[in-house]
C-alpha positions in Angstrom: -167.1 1.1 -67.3 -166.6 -2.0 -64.8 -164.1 -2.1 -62.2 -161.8 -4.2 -64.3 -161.3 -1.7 -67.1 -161.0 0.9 -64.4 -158.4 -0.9 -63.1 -156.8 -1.9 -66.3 -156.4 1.7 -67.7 -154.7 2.7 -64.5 -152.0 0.0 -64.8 -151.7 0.8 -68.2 -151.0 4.3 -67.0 -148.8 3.2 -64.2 -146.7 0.8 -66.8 -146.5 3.9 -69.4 -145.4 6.4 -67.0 -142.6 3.4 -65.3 -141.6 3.5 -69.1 -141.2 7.5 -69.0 -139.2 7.5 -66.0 -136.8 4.7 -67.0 -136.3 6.8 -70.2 -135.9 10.1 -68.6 -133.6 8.4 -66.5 -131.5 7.2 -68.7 -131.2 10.5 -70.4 -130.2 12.2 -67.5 -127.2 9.7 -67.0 -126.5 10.9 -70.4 -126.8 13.8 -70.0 -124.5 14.1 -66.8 -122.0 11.6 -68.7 -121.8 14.5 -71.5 -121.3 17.5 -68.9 -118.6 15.5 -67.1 -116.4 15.5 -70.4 -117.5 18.9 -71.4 -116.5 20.4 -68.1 -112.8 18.3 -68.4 -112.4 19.9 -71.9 -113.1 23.4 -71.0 -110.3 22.7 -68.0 -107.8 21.8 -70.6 -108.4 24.8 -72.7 -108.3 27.2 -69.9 -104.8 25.9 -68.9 -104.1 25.9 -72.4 -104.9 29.6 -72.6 -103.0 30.6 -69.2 -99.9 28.8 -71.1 -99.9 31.2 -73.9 -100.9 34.2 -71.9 -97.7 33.2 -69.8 -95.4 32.8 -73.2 -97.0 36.0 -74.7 -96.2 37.8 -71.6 -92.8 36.0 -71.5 -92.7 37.3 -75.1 -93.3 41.0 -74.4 -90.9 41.0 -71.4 -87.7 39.8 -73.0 -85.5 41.7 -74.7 -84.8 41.5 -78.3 -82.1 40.0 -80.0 -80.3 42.9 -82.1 -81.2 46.4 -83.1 -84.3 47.0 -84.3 -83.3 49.4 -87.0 -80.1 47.2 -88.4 -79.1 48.3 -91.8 -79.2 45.4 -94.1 -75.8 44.1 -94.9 -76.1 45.0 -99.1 -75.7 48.7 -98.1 
């Protein structure tokens, strides 16, 4: 093998793993991009789920209306 190809293959290498990087890269912005709205979604439900823990709980504390045991007015 001459110095040329020796020298070749390695560029070759070099330029194929450039490639890899700039992929990987890229699919790390992705990536990130993906976890950013993720994490933004799960806020919203979680303050979603406080809110109706707070009107169950608002629910439960109040008191009813009428009698529980009212006789229907047929009778």
């Amino acid at each position: 093998m001459t110095e040329q190809q020796t020298l070749a293959q390695a560029l070759e290498r070099l330029d194929n793993l450039e490639m890899r990087i700039a992929f990987q890269d890229d699919i790390v912005e992705q990536l990130n991009n993906e976890i950013s709205i993720h994490q933004e979604l799960i806020r919203n439900l979680q303050e979603q789920l406080r809110l109706i823990g707070q009107r169950v709980k608002d629910m439960n504390t109040q008191p009813l209306d009428g009698p529980v045991d009212e006789t229907p007015p047929h009778y």
